[in-house]
N, C-alpha and C positions, 0 to 999 in steps of 0.2 A: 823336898820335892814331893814326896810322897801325901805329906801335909793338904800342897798346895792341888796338889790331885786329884784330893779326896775333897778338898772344897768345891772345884768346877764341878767334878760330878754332881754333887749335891747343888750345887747351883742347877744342873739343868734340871734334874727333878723337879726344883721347885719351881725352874720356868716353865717347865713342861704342868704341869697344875695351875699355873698361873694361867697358863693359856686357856685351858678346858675349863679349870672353876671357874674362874673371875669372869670370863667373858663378857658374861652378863650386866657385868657393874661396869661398861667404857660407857664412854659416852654415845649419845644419841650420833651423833657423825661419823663415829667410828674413828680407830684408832689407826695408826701411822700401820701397821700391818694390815691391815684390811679388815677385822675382824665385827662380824657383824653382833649386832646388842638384839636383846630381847626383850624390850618392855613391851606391857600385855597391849596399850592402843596402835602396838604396831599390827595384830593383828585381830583389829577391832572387828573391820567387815568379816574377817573366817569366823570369827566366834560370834558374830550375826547370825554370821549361814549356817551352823553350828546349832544353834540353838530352834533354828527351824528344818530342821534335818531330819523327821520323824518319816518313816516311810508309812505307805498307804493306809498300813491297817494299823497306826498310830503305835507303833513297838519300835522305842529309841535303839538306835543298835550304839552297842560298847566302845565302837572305835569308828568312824565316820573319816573316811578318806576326802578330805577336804583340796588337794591339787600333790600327782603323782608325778608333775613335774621335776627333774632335774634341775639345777639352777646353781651352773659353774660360774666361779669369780677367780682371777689370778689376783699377784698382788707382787709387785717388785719394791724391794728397800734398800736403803744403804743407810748407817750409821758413823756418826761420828765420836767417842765419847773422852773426856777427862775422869780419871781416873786419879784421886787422893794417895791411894794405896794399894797399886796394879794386881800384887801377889798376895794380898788379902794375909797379909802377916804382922804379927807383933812383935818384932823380932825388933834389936836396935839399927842392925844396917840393913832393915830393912828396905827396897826402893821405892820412890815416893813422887808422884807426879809422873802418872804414867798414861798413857793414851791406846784405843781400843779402834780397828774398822769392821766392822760388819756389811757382810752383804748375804743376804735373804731371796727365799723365792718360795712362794705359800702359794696351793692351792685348794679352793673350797668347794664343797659340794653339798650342796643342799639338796633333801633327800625326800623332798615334799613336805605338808603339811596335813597333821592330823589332826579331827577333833576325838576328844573322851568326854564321851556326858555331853553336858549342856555347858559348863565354863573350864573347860581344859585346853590349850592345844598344844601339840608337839610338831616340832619343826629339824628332826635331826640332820648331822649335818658330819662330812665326814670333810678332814684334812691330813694335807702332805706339805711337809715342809723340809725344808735345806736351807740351813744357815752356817757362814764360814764369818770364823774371827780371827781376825791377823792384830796380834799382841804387838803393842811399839812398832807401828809403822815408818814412825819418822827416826827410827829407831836411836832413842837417846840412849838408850841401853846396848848401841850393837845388836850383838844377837842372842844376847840371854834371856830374852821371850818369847825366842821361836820354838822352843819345846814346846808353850802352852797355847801354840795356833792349835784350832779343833774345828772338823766339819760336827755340826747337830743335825742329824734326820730324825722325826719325829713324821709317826701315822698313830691320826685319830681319829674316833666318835665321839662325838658330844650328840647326847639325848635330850633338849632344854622340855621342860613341859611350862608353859604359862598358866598362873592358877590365879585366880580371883586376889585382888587386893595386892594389886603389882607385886605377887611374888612370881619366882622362877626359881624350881628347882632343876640340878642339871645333873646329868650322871654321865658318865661316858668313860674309856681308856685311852691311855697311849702308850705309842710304841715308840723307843728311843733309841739311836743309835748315836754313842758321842767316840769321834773319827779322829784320831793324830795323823793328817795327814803330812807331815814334812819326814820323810828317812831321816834326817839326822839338824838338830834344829841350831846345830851349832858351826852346821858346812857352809862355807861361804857359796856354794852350789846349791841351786833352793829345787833339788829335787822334791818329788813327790812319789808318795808310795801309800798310805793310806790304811796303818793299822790300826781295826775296830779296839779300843780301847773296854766299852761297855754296851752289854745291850741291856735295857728294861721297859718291864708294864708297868705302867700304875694305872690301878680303876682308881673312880673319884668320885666322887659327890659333892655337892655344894646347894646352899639355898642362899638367894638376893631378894633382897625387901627394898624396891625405890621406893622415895618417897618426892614425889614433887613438892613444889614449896609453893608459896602464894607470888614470889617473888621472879619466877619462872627459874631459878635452882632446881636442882635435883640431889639430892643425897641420897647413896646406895650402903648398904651394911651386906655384905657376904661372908659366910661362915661354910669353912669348908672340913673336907676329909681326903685324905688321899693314902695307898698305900702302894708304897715303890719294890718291886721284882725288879733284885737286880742279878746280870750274871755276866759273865767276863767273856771270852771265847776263848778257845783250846789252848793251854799254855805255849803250846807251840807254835803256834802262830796269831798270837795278841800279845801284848803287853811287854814285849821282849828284853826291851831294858829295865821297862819298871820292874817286872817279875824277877827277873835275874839277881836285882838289887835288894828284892824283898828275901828271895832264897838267900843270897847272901850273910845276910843281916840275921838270918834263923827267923824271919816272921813269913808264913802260910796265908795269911788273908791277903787275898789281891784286893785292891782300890773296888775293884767292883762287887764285891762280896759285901765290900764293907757299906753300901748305902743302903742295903735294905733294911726298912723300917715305914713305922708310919706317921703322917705330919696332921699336923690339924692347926688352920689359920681362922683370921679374923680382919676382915679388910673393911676400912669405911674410905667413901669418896664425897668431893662434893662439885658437882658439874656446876662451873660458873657462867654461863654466856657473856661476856662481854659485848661484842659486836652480831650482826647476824650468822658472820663467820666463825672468827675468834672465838674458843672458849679455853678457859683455865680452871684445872683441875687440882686442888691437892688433897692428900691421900695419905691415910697409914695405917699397916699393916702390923701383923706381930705373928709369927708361924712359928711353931713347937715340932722338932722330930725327935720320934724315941728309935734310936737301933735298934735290929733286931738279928742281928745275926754275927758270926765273929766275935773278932776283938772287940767290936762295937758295941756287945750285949751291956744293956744299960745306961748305957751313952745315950744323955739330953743335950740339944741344942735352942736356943732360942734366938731367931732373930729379927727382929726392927724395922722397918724401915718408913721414915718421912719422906713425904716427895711431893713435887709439884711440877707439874707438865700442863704446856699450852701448843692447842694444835687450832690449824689456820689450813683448809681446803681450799687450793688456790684457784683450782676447778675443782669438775665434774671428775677428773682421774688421777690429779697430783692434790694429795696432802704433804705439811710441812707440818714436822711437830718437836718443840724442843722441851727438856724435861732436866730436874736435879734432881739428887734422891743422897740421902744418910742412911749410912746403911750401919746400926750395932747388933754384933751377935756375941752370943754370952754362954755358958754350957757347965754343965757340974762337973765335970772330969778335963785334969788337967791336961790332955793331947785334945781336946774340944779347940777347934780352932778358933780361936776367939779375936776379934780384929774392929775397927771402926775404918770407915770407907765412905769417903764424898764422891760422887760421879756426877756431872753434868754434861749435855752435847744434845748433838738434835739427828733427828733420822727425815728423808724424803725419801714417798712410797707412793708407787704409780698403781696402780687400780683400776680391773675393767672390769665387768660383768658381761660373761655372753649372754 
């Protein structure tokens, strides 16, 4: 249990970077959560106005407030997914064919538009998010994956700057809170109570190089950094069973002590259009964390992942987007949770912009 604890965790870190680096690298349509892209002709005309932005007595000023406009977007999802290998374990009885639901609720805020110089602009943007996963809904397992329901809250800034020669570097933090919300996940009463499990920052940085093709493709290459602050809440009221179970045992590091460290990835995409709608994407990444705290000191992780996802706007406010992904991770130390994991399913996300 502890194992599989310490995997989710690290799972959301690295969705939570996933969400602020990568951003840059979805596609021009935007992806099933709403998240908007940044290639530099999307703000062709500001870097127009930008570059005649001299004031009277010809003295460029350093940062040029191009629109101080706010500019709210929500975003509603639900997910459906298969899961190879639910509990991310290598164990021999371990359980296998397992199923995942998600429902989401993101909100963004764009924070205006800046130029720097003559070919810079920055467009930051600040997000709130809630997302709940209910483990084996259709529950073939009964109830022995209701311990691992979790709410994710997650507050961010992302900084994108656009620089000449379609890159985009990004910088920004976020704030995470990962929630067991069920009191007891084995009661045939599906109370709720809602104990914070872990809180963390991680600042990040990342830079994206598109490259359009002749072919009208796009290929993105992103290269990140991230470093995760993590910390648990008062033993006395967080972690209740896990901690009890860790004192038990004589071990001191809580699940959340133990994800701090730093990761650094490498993601390539290649946006396909098929239709004027339609487009298919495949994609793979390869992320590195080194621990840095605890038990963890020294502890490498490595993981993997192939995928390929196809999303189809059915309008102007519903996308439909379904996706597979291979997931191997691999690590120098023998408690490194090491596992291989196929997921496929689709998520529909409604989208407005005020």
């Amino acid at each position: 249990m502890r194992y599989t604890l310490s995997f989710i965790l690290v799972s959301v870190l690295a969705f939570t970077f996933q969400v602020f680096g990568d951003a840059n690298a979805s596609s021009p349509q935007g992806d099933a959560g709403g998240n908007s892209v940044l290639p530099s002709d999307f703000f062709a005309d500001a870097l127009a106005s930008a570059k005649s932005g001299d004031d009277a007595m010809g003295t460029q000023r350093l940062v040029d407030v191009k629109s101080s406009e706010l500019t709210p977007s929500l975003s509603l999802s639900s997910s459906y997914k298969y899961s190879s290998n639910p509990t991310k374990s290598t164990s021999a009885d371990k359980l296998e064919d397992g199923t995942t639901f998600d429902l989401s609720v993101m909100m963004m805020m764009g924070l205006g538009e800046f130029g720097i110089g003559d070919d810079v602009l920055s467009a930051p943007s600040l997000m709130l998010m809630h997302m709940r996963t209910y483990n084996d809904p259709i529950q073939d397992f009964g109830h022995d994956l209701r311990a691992l329901d979790m709410d994710i809250q997650i507050a961010g800034l992302t900084i994108p700057f656009v620089l000449p020669n379609d890159l985009t570097l990004s910088v920004g933090n976020s704030y995470v809170r990962a929630i067991n919300f069920r009191n007891n996940g084995n009661a045939a009463a599906h109370h709720f109570k809602g104990d914070v499990l872990m809180y963390s920052n991680t600042p990040s940085v990342s830079l994206s190089k598109m490259i359009p093709l002749e072919n009208g493709d796009i290929l993105t290459a992103t290269a990140g950094l991230s470093y995760a602050i993590s910390n648990g809440d008062r033993l006395s009221e967080t972690l209740k069973t896990t901690t009890q179970a860790l004192l038990d045992s004589g071990l001191t590091d809580t699940p959340a002590d133990l994800q701090t460290g730093a990761s650094y990835s490498f993601n390539l995409s290649y946006i396909k259009p098929v239709t004027d709608k339609l487009s298919v994407t495949p994609s793979f990444s390869v992320s590195k964390m080194y621990y840095k705290k605890g038990g963890n000191i020294g502890k490498v992780d490595v993981t993997y992942v192939a995928g390929l996802s196809a999303s189809y706007p059915i309008n102007d406010w519903l996308n439909l987007t379904g996706a597979a992904n291979y997931t191997a991770k691999d690590g120098n130390r023998a408690d490194v949770i090491e596992f291989r994991d196929f997921t496929s399913g689709f998520s529909l996300a409604v989208n407005h912009s005020f």
